[in-house]
VOPAVO-421272 format. One record per residue (C-alpha): residue number from 1; chain; y, z, x. Coordinates in Angstrom, 1 decimal. Last residue first. Layout:
@seq = NUM mol = A north = Y up = Z east = X
...
# end
This chain:
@seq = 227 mol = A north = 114.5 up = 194.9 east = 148.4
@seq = 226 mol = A north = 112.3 up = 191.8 east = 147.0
@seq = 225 mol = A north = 114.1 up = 192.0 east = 143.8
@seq = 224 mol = A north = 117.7 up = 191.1 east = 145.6
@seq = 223 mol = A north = 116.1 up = 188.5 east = 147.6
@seq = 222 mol = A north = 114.5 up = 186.4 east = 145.2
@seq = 221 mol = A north = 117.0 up = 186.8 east = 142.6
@seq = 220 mol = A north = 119.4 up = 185.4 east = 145.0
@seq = 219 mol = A north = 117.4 up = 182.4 east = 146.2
@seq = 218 mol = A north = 117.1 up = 181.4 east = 142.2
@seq = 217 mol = A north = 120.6 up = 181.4 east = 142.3
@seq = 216 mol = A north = 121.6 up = 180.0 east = 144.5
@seq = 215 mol = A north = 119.4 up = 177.1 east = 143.2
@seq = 214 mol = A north = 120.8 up = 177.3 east = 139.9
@seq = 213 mol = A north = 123.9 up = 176.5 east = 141.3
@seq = 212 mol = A north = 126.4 up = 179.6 east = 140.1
@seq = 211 mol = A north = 127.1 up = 181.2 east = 143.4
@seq = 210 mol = A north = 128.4 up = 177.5 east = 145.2
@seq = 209 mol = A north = 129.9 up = 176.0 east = 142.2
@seq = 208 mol = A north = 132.0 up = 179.6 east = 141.1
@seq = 207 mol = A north = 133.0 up = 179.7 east = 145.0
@seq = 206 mol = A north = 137.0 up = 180.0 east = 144.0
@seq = 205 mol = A north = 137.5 up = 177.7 east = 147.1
@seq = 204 mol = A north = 140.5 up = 176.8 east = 145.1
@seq = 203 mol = A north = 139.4 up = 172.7 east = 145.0
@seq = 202 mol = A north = 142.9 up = 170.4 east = 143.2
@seq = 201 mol = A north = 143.2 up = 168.8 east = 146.2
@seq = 200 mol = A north = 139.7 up = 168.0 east = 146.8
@seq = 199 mol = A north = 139.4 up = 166.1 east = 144.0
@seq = 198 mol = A north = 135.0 up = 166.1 east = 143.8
@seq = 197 mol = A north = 132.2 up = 163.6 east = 143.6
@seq = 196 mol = A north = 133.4 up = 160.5 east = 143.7
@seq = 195 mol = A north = 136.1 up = 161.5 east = 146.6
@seq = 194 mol = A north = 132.7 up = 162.2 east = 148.2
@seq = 193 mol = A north = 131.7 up = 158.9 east = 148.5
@seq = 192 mol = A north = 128.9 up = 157.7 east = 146.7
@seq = 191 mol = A north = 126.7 up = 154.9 east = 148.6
@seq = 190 mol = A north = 124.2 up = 157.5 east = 150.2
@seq = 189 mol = A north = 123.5 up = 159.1 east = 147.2
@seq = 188 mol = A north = 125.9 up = 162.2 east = 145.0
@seq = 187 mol = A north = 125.1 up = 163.1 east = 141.8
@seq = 186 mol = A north = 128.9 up = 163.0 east = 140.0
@seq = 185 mol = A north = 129.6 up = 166.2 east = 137.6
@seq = 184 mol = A north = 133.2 up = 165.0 east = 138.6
@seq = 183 mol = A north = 134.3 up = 168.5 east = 140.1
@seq = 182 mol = A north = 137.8 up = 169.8 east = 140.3
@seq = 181 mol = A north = 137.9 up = 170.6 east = 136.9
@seq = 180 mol = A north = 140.1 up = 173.2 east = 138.4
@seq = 179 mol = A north = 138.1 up = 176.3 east = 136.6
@seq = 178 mol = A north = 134.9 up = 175.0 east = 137.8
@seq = 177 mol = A north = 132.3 up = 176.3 east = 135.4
@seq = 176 mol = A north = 131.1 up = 173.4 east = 134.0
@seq = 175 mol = A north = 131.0 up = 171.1 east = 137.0
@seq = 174 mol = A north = 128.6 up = 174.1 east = 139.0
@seq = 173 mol = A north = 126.6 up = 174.0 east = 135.8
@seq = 172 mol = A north = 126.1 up = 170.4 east = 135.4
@seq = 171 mol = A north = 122.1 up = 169.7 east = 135.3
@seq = 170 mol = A north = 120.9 up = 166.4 east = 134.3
@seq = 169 mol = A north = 119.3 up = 165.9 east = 138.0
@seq = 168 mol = A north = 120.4 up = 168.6 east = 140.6
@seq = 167 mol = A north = 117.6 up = 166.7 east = 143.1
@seq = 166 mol = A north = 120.5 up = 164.9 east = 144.8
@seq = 165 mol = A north = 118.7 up = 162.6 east = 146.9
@seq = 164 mol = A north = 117.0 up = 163.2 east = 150.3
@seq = 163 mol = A north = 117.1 up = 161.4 east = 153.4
@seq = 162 mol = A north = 114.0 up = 160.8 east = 154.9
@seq = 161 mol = A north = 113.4 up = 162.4 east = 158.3
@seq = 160 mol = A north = 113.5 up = 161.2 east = 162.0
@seq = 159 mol = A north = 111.6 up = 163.6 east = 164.5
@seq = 158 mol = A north = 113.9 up = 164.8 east = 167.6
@seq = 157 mol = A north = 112.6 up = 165.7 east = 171.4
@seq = 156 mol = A north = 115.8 up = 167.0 east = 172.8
@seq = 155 mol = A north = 117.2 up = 165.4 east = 176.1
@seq = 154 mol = A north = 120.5 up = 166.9 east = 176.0
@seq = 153 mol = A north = 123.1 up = 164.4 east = 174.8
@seq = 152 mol = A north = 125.0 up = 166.2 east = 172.6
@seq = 151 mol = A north = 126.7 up = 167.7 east = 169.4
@seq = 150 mol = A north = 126.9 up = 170.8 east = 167.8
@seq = 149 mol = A north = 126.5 up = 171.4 east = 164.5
@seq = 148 mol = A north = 127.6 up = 174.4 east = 161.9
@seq = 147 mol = A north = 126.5 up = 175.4 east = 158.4
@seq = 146 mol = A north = 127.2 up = 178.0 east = 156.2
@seq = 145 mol = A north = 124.2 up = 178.8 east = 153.5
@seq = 144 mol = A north = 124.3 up = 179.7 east = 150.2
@seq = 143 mol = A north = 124.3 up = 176.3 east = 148.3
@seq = 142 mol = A north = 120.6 up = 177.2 east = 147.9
@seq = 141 mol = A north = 119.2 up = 178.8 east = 149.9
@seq = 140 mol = A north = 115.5 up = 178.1 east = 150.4
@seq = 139 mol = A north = 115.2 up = 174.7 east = 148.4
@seq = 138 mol = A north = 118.1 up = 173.6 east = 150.4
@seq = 137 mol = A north = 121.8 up = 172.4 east = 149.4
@seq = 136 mol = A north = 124.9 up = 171.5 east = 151.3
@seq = 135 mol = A north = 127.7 up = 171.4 east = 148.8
@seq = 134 mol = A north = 129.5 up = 168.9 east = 147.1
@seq = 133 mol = A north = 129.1 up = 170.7 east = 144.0
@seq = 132 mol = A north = 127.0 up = 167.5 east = 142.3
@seq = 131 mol = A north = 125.0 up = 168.2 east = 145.0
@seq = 130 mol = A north = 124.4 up = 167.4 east = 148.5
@seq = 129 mol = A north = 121.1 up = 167.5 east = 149.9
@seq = 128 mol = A north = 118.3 up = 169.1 east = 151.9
@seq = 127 mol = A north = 115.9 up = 169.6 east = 155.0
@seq = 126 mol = A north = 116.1 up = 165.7 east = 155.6
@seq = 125 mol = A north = 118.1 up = 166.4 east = 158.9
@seq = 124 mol = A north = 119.6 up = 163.3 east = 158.4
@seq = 123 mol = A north = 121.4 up = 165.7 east = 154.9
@seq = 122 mol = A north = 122.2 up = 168.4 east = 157.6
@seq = 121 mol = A north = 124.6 up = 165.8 east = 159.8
@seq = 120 mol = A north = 126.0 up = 164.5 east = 157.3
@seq = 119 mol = A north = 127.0 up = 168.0 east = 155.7
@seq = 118 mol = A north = 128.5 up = 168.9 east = 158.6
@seq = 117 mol = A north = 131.1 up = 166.2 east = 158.3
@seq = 116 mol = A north = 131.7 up = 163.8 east = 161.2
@seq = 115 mol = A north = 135.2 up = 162.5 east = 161.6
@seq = 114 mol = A north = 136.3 up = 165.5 east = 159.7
@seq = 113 mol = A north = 138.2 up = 165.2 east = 156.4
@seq = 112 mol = A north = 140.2 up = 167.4 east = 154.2
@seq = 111 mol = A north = 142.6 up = 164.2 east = 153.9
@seq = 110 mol = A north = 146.1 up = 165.5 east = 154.9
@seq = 109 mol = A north = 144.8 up = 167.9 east = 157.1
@seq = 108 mol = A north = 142.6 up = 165.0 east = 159.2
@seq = 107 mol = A north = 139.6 up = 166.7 east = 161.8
@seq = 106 mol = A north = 139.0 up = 165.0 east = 165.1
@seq = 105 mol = A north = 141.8 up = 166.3 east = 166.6
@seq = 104 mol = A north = 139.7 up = 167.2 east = 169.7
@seq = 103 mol = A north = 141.8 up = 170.9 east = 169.4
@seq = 102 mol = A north = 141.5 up = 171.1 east = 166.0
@seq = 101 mol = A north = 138.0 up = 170.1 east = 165.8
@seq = 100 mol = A north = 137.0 up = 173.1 east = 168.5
@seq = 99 mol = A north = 138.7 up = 175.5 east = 166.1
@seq = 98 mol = A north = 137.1 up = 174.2 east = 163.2
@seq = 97 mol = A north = 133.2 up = 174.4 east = 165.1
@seq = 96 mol = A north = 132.4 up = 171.3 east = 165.8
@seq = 95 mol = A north = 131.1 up = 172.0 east = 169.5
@seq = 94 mol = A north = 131.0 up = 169.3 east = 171.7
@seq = 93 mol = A north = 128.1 up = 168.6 east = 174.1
@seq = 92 mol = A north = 127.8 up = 166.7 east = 177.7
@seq = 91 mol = A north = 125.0 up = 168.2 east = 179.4
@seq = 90 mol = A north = 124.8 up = 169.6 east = 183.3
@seq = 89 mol = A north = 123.3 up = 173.2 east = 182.1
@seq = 88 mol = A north = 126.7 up = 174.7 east = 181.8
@seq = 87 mol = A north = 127.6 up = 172.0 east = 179.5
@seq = 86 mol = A north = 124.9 up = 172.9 east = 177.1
@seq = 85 mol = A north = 125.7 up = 177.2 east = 177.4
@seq = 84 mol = A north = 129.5 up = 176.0 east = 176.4
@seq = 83 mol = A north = 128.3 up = 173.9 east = 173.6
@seq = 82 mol = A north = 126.1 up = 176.5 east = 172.3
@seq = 81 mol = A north = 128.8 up = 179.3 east = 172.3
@seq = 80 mol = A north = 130.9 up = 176.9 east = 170.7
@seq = 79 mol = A north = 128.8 up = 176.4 east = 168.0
@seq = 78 mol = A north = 127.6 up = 180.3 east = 167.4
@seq = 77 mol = A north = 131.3 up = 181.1 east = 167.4
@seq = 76 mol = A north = 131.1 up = 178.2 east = 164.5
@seq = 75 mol = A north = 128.7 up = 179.9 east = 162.8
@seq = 74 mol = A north = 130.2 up = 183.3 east = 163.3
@seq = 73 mol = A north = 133.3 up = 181.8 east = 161.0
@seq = 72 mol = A north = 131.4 up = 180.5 east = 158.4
@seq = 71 mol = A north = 129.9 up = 184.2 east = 158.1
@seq = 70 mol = A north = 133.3 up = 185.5 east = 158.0
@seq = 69 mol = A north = 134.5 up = 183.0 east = 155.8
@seq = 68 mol = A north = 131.8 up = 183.9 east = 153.2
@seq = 67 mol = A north = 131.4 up = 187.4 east = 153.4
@seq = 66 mol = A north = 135.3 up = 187.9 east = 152.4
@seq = 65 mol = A north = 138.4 up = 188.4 east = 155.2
@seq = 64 mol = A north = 139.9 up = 185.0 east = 154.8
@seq = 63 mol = A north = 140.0 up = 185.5 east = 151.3
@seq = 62 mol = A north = 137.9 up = 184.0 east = 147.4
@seq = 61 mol = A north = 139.3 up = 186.0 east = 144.8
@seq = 60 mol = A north = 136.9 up = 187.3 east = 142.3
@seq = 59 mol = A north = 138.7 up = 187.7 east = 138.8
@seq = 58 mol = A north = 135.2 up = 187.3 east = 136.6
@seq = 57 mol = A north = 133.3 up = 189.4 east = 139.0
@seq = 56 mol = A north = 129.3 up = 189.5 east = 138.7
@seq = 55 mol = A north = 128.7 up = 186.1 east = 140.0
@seq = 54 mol = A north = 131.2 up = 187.1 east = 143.2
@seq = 53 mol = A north = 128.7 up = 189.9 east = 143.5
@seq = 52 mol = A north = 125.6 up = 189.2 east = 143.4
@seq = 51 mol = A north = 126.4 up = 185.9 east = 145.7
@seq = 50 mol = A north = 127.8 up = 188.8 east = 148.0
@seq = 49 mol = A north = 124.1 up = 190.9 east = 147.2
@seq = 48 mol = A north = 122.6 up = 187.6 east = 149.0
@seq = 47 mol = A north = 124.2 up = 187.5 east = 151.9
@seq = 46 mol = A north = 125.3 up = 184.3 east = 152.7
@seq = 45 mol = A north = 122.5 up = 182.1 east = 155.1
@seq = 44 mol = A north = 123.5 up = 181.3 east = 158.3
@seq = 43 mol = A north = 122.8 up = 177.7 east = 159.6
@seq = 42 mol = A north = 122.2 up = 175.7 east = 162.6
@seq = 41 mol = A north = 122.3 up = 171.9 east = 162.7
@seq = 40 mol = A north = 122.3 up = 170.2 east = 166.6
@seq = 39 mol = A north = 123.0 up = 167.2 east = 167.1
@seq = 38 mol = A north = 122.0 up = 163.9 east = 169.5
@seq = 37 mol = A north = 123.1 up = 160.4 east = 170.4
@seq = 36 mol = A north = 126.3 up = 161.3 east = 172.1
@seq = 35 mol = A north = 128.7 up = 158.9 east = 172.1
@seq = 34 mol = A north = 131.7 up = 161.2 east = 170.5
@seq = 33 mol = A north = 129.1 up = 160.5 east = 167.0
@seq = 32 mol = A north = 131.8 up = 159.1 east = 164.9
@seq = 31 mol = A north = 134.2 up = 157.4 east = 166.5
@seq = 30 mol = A north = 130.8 up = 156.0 east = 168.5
@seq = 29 mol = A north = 129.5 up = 154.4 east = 165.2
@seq = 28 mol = A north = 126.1 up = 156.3 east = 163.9
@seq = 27 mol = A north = 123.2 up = 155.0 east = 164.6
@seq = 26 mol = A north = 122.8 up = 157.9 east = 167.3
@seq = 25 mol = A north = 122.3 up = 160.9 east = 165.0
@seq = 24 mol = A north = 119.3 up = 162.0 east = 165.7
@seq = 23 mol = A north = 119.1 up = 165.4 east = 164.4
@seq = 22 mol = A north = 117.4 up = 168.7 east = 165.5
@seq = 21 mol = A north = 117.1 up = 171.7 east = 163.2
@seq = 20 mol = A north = 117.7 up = 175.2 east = 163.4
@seq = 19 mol = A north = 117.6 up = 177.8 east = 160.7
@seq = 18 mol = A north = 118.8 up = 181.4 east = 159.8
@seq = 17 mol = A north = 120.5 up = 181.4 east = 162.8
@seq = 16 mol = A north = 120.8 up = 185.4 east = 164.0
@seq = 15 mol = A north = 122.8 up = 184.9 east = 167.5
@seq = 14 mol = A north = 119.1 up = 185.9 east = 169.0
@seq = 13 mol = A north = 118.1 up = 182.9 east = 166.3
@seq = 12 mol = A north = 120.5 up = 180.6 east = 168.2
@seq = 11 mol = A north = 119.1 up = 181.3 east = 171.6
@seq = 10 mol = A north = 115.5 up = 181.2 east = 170.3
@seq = 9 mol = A north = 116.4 up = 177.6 east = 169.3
@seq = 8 mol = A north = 118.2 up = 176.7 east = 172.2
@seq = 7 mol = A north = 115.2 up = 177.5 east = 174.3
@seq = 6 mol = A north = 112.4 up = 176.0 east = 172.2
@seq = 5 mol = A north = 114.4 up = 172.5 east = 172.0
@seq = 4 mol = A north = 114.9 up = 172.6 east = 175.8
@seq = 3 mol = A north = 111.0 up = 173.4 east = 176.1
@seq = 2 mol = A north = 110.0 up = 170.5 east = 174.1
@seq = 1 mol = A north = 109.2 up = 170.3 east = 170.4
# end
């Protein structure tokens, strides 16, 4: 890891990052990747008393004002913050934060889709995978973690990784307990599209697939007995 790598991730983990990766991302087309060869994946883990306690409450109600948007919301401050601090050092770098993907209109309403999802981003990151939830998944946290990028061509040193499969196997908790049967109970790979996976149209954000993964878990029991 190189100096710039070791500055912007002590910069990230002031703005309390939970992690920081570094992603090569430049075999992707150029509608996707903006022409710059390199992102950045930081992530916030949810608190694990909120996982607690959306688990805990049948009639939970997912707002704009809960643990969860707020902390996806500080991820993408984080973003932009990032971005700016990049191009202030003589780098080209866009921020993917929802407010800056509004503005490039590189995000489609009608769809739900970005031009480049987070989530494609954090799987060539080889840290983790999608599940049958079409979450984000790690062995730390879960589905429990909000994740934001940031996109660039600052000369970051950058180790390729394997992609990893869906690891949820047989299991179909998150598919169960959807109240939309919004999910397909679908294990995602790099030829399944996520349309496969889940009917966006019909999601609620409710957050059952996200606190009830067994890997969320297992990440909240961890926690909670710890303190």
């Amino acid at each position: 890891m190189n100096g710039l790598n070791k500055g912007i991730e002590q910069q990230l983990r002031n703005e309390n990052a939970d992690f920081v990766h570094f992603v090569d991302i430049s075999m992707m087309d150029i509608r996707q990747n903006r022409g710059l060869p390199y992102a950045i994946l930081m992530g916030i883990a949810i608190n694990p008393y909120f996982i607690k306690a959306v688990h805990d409450s049948p009639n939970y109600v997912h707002t704009l004002s809960d643990e969860y948007a707020q902390t996806e919301k500080r991820v993408g401050l984080i973003a932009d913050k990032l971005a700016e601090w990049l191009v202030c050092k003589g780098y080209k770098a866009l921020s993917q934060s929802d407010n800056a993907l509004i503005t490039e209109n590189t995000f489609d309403f009608a769809t739900k889709t970005s031009v480049l999802p987070h989530k494609t981003i954090a799987v060539l990151s080889g840290t983790g995978y999608i599940g049958k939830n079409n979450l984000f998944i790690t062995a730390e946290y879960g589905a429990a973690q909000c994740i934001g990028t940031v996109l660039t061509n600052a000369p970051l040193s950058i180790l390729k990784h394997k992609i990893k499969s869906s690891q949820c196997g047989n299991c179909n908790i998150c598919r169960n307990v959807c109240p939309q049967k919004a999910l397909n109970g679908v294990g995602w790979d790099i030829n399944v599209s996520r349309d496969e996976i889940v009917n966006v149209y019909d999601c609620i954000t409710c957050l059952k697939c996200l606190v009830y993964c067994p890997k969320t878990q297992a990440y909240m029991k961890r926690h909670i007995t710890m303190k």
